[in-house]
C-alpha positions as CSV (number, residue, x, y, z in Angstrom):
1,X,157.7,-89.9,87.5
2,X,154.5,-87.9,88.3
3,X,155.1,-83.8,88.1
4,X,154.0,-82.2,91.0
5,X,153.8,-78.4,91.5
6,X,154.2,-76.6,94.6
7,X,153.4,-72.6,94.5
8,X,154.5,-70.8,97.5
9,X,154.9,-67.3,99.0
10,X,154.3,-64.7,101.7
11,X,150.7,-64.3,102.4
12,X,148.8,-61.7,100.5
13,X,151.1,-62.5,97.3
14,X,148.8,-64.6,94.8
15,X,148.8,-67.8,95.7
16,X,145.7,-68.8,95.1
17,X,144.9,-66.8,92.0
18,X,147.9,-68.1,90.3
19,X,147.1,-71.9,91.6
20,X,143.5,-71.4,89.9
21,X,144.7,-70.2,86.9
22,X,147.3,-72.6,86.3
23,X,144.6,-75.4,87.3
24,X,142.5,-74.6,84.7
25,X,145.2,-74.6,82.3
26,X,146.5,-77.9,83.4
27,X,143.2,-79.7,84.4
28,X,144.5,-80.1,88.0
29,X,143.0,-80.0,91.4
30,X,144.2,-78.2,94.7
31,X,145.5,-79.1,97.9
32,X,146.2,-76.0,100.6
33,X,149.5,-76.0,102.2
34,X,148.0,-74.3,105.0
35,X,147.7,-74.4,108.7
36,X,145.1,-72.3,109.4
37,X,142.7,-73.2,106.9
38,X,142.6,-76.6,107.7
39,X,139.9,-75.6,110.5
40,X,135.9,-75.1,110.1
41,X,134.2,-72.4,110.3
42,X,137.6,-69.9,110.2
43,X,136.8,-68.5,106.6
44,X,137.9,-64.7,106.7
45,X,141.1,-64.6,109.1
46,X,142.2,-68.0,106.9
47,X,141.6,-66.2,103.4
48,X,139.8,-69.0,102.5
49,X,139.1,-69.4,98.7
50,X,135.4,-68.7,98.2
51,X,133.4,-70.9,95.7
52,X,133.2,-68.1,93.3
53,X,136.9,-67.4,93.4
54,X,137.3,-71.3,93.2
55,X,136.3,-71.3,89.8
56,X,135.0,-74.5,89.3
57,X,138.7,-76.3,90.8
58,X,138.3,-78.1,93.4
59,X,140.5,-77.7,96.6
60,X,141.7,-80.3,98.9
61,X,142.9,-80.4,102.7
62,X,140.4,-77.2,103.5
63,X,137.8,-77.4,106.7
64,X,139.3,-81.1,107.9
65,X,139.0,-80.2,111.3
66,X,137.5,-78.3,114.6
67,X,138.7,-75.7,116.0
68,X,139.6,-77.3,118.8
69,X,141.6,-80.7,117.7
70,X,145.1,-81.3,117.2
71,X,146.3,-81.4,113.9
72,X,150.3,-82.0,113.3
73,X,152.5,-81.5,110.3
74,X,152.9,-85.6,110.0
75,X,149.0,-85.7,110.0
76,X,149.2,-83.1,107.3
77,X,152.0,-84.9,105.3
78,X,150.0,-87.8,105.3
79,X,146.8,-86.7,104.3
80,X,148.4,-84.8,101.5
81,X,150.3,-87.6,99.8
82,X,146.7,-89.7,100.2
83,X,145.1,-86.8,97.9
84,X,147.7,-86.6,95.6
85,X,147.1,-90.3,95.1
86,X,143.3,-89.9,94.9
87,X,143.6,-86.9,92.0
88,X,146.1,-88.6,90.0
89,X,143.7,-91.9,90.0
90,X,141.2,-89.7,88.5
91,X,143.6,-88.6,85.2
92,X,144.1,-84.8,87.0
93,X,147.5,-82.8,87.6
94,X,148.4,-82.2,91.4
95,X,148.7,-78.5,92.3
96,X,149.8,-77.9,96.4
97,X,149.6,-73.8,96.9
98,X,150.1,-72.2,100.4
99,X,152.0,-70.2,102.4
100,X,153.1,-73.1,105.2
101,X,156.6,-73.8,104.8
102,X,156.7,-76.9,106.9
103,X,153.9,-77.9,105.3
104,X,155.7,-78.2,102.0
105,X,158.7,-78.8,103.2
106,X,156.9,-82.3,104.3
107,X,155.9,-83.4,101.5
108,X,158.5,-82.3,99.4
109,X,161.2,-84.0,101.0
110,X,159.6,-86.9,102.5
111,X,160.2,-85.6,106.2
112,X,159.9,-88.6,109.0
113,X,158.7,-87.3,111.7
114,X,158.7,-90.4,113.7
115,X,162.3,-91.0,113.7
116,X,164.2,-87.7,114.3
117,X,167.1,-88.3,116.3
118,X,166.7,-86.9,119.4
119,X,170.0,-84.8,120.8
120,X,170.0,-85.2,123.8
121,X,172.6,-82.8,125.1
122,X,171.4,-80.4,122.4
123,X,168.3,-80.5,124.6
124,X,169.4,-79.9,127.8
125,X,171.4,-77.1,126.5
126,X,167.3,-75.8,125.4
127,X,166.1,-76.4,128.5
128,X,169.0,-74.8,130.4
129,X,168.4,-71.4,127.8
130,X,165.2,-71.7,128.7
131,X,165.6,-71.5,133.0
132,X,168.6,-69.2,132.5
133,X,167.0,-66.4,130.0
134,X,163.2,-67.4,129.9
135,X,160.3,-68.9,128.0
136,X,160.3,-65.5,125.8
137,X,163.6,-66.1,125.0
138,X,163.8,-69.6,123.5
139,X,160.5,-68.9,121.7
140,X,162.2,-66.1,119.3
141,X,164.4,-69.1,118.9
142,X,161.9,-70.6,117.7
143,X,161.0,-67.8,115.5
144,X,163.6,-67.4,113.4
145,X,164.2,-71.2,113.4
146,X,160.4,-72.1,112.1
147,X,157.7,-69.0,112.2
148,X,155.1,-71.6,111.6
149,X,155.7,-73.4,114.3
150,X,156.3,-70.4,116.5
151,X,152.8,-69.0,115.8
152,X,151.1,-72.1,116.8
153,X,153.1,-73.0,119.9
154,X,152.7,-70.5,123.0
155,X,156.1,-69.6,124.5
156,X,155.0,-71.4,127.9
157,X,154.6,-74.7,126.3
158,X,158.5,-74.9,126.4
159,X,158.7,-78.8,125.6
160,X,156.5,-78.0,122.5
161,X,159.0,-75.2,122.2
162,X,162.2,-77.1,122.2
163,X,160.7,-80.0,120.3
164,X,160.1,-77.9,117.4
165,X,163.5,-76.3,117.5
166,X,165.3,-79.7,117.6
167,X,163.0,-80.2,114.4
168,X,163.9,-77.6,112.7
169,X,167.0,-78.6,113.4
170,X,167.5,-81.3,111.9
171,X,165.5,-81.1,109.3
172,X,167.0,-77.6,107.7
173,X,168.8,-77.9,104.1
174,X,171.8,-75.4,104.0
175,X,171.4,-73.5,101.1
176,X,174.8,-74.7,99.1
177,X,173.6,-78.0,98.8
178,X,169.9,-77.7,97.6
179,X,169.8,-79.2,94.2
180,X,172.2,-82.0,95.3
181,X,169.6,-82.7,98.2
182,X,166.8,-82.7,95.6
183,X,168.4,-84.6,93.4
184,X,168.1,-87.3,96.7
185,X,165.0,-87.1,97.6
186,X,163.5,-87.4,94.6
187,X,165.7,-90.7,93.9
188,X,164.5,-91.7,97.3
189,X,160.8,-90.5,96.6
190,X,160.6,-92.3,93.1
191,X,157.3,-91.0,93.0
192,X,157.0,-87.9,92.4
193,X,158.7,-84.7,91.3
194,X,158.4,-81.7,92.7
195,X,158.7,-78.5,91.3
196,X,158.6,-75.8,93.9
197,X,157.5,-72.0,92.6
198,X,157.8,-68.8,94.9
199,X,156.1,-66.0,94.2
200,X,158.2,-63.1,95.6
201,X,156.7,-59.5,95.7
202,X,158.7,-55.8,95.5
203,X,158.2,-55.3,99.7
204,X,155.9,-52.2,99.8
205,X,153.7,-53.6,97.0
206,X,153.5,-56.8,99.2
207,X,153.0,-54.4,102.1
208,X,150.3,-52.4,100.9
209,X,148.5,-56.0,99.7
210,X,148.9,-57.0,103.2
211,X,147.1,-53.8,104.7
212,X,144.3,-54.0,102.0
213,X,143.6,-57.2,103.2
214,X,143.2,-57.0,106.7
215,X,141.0,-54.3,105.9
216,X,138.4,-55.7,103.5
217,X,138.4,-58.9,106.3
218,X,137.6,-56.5,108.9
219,X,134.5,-55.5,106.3
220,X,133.8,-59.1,105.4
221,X,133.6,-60.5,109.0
222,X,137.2,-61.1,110.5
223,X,135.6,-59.8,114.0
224,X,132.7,-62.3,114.2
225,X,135.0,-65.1,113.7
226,X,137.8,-63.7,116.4
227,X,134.9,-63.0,118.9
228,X,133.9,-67.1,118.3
229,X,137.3,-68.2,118.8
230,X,137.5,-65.8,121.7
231,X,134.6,-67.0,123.6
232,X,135.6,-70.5,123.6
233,X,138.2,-70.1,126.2
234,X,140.4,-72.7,124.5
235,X,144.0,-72.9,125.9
236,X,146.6,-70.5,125.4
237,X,148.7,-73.6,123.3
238,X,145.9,-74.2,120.7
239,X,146.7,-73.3,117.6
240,X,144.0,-70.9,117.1
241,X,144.4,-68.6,119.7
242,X,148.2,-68.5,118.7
243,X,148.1,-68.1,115.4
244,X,148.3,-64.7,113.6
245,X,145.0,-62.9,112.5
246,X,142.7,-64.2,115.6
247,X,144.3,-63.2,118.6
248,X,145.1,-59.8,117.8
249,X,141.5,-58.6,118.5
250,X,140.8,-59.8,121.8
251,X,142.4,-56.7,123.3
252,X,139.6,-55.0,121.6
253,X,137.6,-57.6,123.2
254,X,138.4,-56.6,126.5
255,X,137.9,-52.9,126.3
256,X,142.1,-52.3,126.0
257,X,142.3,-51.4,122.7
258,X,140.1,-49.2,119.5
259,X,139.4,-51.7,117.0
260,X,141.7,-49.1,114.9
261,X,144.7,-49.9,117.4
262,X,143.6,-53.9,116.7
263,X,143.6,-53.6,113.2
264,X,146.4,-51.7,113.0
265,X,148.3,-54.4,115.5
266,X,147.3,-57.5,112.6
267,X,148.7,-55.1,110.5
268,X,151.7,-55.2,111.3
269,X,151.6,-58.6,112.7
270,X,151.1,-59.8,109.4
271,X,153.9,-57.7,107.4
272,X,155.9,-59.2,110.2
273,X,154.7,-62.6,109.2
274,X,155.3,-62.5,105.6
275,X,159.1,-61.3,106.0
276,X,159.4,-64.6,108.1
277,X,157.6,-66.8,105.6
278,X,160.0,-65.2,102.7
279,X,163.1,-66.3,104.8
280,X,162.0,-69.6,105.4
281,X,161.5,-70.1,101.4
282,X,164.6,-69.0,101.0
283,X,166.2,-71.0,103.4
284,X,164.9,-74.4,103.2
285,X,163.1,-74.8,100.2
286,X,164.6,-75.4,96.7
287,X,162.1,-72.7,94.9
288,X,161.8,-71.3,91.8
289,X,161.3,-67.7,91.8
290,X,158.6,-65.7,89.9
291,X,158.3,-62.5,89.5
292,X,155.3,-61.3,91.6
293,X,154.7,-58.1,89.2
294,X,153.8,-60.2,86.1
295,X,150.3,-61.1,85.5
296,X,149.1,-64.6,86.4
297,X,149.1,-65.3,82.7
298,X,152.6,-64.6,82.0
299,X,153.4,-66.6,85.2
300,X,151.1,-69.5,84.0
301,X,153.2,-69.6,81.2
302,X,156.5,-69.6,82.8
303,X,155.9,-72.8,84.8
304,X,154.9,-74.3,82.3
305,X,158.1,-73.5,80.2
306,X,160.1,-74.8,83.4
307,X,158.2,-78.0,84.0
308,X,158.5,-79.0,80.4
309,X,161.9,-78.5,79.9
């Protein structure tokens, strides 16, 4: 059974660094578990990994799209297990990094998202939440259900809403029978075994990571890229005008905020954000955790002590 290693965290934790590292220990290639850097021309606000940070490893499922097309999870899921196909053929390790939970969760357990079973008096009982306590209301249902999701859908979009939720749904692993669930899948998914690595962070360390970004994007070139996204007028349900790290500076757009205030909003959007992604990890996802405050060395050799048990 192939190995395949999944490294996942909150954004601003090391990802990337640690995926590149390990790839050149390994001989492996890339693919981003990401929703947001799926799309051309979004470089900054995505964190995109730049050629020089690359290293020579190359990365997979990265600029596939416009900013304007749909792109779904099962479209995701699908391209991803093609590429992990298409770098094993060539002799090399599979690496998936990012910070999309659904993403992962996809792949990792063979998620059909063709033949969910549709409640349907679980969804009336949405739609009646919805009419009786508003859009706002079901959306931070949403929220602490699937934070990916709930950054990409609008609240008004309240069929995209409740689809998601019945999603999440049915698709979440309780906690106390993780390993047994694994154990499944990957009898199920002969193929491949996954081994799924969280990088978790001491809070205010993570914090102040988060804030030093935001800055240094703000100084590479986040605004250019907001004010493109801005100007297209796309609808208030696409993806990019939802998710976190865009929208935030079209106040400062339209004359209603400093670009201080707006940076300081994405801020905390993004600390926000993070908490979310680490409860999702923890949640639905069978991880291994690593210690954040090690260097990517001693965490390089950690997996690999794990993986070749």
């Amino acid at each position: 059974m192939e190995k395949v290693i999944c490294i996942v965290g909150p954004t601003a934790s090391g990802k990337t660094g640690l995926a590149i590292e390990l790839a050149k220990k390994i001989d492996a290639e890339i693919i981003s578990a990401d929703s947001m850097q799926i799309y051309k021309e979004l470089d900054v606000g995505t964190a995109k990994v730049t050629e020089e940070e690359a290293q020579g490893i190359p990365h997979h499922i990265i600029d596939v799209c416009n900013v304007e097309d749909k792109f779904s999870v099962a479209d995701f899921k699908k391209m991803c297990y093609d590429k992990i196909e298409e770098i094993l053929s060539r002799g090399k390790k599979v690496i998936i990094a990012g910070g999309t939970g659904l993403y992962v969760n996809s792949v990792v357990y063979n998620m059909n998202f063709d033949e969910e079973e549709t409640d349907i008096e679980y969804r009336k009982e949405l739609e009646n939440i919805a009419k009786e306590n508003g859009n706002e209301y079901l959306h931070k249902m949403l929220e602490e259900l699937d934070p990916e999701s709930a950054n990409e859908i609008h609240m008004n979009n309240v069929k995209r809403v409740i689809r998601a939720i019945e999603m999440a749904k049915n698709t979440k692993l309780k906690s106390i029978h993780m390993e047994e669930e694994r154990e499944r899948i990957q009898k199920e998914n002969s193929k491949y075994d996954f081994f799924v690595f969280c990088i978790e962070q001491e809070r205010e360390y993570l914090y102040n990571r988060i804030n030093l970004r935001v800055d240094l994007m703000v100084k590479d070139g986040i605004l250019e890229e907001a004010k493109k996204v801005y100007d297209m007028k796309l609808p208030k349900d696409n993806t990019c005008m939802q998710a976190i790290g865009y929208k935030e500076f079209f106040p400062y757009f339209e004359g209603k905020e400093t670009l201080e205030e707006a940076t300081e909003t994405l801020k905390k959007e993004t600390r926000h954000y993070a908490k979310r992604q680490l409860t999702w990890f923890n949640n639905k996802l069978d991880c291994i955790k690593l210690d954040g405050s090690k260097g990517k060395d001693d965490l390089v050799d950690e997996i690999l002590r794990y993986i070749n048990k």
